[in-house]
FIKEDREN-642058 format. One record per atom (N, C-alpha, C): residue number from 0; residue in one letter; atom name; x, y, z. Coordinates in nm, 3 decimals. Layout:
num|residuo|atomo|px|py|pz
NUM|a|CA|X|Y|Z
...
REM end
This chain:
num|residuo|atomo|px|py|pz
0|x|N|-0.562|0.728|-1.844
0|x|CA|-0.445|0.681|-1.772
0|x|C|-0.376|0.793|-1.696
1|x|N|-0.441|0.899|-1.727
1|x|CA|-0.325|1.023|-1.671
1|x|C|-0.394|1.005|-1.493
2|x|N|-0.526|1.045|-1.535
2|x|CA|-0.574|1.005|-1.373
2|x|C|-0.520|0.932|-1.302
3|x|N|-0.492|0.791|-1.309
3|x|CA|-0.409|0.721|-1.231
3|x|C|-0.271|0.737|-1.215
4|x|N|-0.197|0.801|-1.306
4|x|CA|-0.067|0.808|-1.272
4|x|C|-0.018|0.956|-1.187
5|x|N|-0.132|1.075|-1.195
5|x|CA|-0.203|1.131|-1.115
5|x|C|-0.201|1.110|-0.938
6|x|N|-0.294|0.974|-0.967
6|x|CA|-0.317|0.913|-0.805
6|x|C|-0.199|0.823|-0.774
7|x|N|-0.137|0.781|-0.840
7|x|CA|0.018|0.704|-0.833
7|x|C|0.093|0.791|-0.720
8|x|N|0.105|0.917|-0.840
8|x|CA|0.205|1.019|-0.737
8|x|C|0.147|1.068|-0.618
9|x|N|0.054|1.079|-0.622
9|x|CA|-0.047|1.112|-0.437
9|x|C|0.004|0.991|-0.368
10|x|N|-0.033|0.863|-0.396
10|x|CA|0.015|0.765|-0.283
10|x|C|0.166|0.784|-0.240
11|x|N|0.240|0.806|-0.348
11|x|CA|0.388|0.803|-0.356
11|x|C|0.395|0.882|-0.216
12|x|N|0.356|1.057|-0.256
12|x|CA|0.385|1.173|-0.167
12|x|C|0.329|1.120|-0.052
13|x|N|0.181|1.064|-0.041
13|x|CA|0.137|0.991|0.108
13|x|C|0.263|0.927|0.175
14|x|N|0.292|0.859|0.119
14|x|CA|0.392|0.730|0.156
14|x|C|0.497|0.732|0.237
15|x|N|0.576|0.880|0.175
15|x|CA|0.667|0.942|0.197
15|x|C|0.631|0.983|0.380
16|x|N|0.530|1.071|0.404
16|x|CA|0.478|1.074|0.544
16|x|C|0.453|0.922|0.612
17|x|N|0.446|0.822|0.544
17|x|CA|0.407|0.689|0.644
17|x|C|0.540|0.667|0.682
18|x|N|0.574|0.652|0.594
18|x|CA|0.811|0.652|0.626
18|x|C|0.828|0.747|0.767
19|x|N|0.786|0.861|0.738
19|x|CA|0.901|0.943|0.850
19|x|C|0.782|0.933|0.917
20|x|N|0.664|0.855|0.936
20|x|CA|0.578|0.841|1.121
20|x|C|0.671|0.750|1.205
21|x|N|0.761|0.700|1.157
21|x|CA|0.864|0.601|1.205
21|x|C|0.910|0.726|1.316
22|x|N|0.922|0.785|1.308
22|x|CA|0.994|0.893|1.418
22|x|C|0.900|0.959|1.530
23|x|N|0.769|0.963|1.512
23|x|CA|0.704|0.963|1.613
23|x|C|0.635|0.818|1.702
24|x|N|0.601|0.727|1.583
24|x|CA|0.504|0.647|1.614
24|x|C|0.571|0.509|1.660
25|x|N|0.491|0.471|1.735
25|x|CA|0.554|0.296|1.816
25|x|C|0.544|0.238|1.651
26|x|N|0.628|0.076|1.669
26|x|CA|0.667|0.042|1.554
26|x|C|0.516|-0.096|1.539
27|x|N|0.433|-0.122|1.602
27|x|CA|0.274|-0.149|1.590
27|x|C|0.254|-0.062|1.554
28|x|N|0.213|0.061|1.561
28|x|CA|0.101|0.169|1.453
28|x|C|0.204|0.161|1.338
29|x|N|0.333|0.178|1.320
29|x|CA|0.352|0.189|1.139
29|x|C|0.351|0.035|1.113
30|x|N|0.338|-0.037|1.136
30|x|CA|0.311|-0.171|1.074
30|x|C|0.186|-0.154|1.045
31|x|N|0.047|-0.127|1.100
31|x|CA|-0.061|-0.088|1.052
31|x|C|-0.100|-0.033|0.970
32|x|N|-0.028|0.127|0.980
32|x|CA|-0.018|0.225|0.880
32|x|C|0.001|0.156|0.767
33|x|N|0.128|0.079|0.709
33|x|CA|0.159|0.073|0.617
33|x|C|0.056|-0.052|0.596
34|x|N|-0.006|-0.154|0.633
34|x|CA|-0.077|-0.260|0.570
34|x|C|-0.187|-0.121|0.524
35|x|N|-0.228|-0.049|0.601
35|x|CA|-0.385|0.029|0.555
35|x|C|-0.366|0.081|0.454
36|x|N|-0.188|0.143|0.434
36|x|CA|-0.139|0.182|0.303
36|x|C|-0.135|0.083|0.192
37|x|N|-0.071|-0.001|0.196
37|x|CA|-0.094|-0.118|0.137
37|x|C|-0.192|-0.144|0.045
38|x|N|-0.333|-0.194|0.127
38|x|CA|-0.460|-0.155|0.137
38|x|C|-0.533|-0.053|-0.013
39|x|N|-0.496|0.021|0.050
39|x|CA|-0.545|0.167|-0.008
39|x|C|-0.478|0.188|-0.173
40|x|N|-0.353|0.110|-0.165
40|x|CA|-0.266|0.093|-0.272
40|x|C|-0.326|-0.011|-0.388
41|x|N|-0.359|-0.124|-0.363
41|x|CA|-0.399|-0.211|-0.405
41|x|C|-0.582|-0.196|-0.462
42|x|N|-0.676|-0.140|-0.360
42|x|CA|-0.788|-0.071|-0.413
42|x|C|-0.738|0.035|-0.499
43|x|N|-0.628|0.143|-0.475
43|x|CA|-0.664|0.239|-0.574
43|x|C|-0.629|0.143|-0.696
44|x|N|-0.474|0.074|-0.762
44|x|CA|-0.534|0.024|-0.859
44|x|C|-0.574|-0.026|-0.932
45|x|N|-0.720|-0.140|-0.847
45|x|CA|-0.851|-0.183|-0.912
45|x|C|-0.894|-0.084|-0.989
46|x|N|-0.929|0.060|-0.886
46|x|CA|-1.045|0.132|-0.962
46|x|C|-0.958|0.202|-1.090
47|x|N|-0.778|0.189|-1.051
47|x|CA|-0.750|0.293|-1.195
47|x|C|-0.762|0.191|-1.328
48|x|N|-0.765|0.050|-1.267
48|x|CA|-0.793|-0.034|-1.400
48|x|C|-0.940|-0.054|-1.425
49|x|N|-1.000|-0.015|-1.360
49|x|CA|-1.145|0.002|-1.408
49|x|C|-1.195|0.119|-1.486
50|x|N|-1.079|0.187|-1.459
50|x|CA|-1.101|0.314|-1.526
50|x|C|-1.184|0.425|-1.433
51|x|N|-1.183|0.422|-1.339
51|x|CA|-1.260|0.479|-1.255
51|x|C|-1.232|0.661|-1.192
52|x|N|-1.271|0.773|-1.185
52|x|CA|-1.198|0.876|-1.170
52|x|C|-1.200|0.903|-0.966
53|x|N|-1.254|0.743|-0.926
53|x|CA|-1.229|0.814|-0.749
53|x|C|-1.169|0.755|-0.710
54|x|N|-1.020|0.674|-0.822
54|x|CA|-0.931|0.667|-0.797
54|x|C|-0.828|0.768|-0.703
55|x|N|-0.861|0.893|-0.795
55|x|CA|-0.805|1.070|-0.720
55|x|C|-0.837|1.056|-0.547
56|x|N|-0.920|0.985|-0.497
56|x|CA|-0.979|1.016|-0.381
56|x|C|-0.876|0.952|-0.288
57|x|N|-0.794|0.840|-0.361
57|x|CA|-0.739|0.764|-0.252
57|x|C|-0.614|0.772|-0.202
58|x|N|-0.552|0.892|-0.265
58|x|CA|-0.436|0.990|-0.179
58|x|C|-0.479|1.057|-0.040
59|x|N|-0.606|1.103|-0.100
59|x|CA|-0.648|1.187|0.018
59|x|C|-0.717|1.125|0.110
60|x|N|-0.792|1.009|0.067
60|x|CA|-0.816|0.909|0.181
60|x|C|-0.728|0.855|0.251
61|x|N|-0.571|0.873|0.176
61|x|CA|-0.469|0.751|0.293
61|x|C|-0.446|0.903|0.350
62|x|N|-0.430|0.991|0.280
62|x|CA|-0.349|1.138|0.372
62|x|C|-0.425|1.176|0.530
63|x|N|-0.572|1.148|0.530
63|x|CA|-0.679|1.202|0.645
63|x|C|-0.633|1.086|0.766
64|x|N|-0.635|0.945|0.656
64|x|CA|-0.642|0.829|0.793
64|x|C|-0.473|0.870|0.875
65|x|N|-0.402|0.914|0.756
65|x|CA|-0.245|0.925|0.837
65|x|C|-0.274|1.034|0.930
66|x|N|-0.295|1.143|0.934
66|x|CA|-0.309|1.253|0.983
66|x|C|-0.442|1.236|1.106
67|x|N|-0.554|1.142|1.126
67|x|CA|-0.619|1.101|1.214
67|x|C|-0.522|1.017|1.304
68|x|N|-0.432|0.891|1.255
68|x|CA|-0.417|0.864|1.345
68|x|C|-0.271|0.895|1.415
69|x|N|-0.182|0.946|1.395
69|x|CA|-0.084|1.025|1.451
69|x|C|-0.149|1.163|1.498
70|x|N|-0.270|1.229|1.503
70|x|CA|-0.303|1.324|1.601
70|x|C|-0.381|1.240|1.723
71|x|N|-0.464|1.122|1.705
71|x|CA|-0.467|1.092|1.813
71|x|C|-0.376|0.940|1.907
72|x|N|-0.282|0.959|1.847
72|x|CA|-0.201|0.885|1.932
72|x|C|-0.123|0.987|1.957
73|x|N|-0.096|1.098|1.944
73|x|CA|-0.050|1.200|2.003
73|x|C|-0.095|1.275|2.121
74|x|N|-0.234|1.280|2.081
74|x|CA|-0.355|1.322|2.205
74|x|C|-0.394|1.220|2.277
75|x|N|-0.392|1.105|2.280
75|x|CA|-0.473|1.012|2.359
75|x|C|-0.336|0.903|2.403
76|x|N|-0.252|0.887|2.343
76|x|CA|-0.131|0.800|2.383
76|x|C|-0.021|0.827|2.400
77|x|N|-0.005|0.955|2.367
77|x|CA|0.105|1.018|2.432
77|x|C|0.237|1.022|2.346
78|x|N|0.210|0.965|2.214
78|x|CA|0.349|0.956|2.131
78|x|C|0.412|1.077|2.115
79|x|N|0.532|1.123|2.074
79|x|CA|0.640|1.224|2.082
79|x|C|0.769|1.191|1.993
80|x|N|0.831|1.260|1.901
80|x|CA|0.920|1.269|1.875
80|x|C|1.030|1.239|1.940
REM end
């Protein structure tokens, strides 16, 4: 159980960055964001009730997709603070 409460606090800290994309991002990409968060929330925990340890993975899986897509809607669409 520690593992998951572990990956609990990773989504948490993720989360925290999906909140303040509100300040760069049109309000379509954080509605997305947050369903993919959502998402990602709800798979991680299946696998922490399965007992599973790549539960750990799915902080850092929501952290890459956040960080992919606010660099390229930054580079390709032009979003800005």
């Amino acid at each position: 159980m520690a593992v998951a409460g572990v990956a609990a606090l990773g989504m948490l800290f993720v989360g925290f960055f999906y909140v303040a994309s509100g300040l760069v991002a049109p309000a379509w990409a954080i509605v997305a964001l947050w369903i993919v968060w959502l998402a990602l929330a709800w798979y991680g925990f299946r696998l922490a009730r399965a007992g599973s340890y790549l539960v750990l993975g799915i902080p850092v899986l929501a952290g890459a997709i956040w960080f992919l897509v606010l660099t390229v809607g930054e580079q390709a669409l032009g979003w800005q603070a």
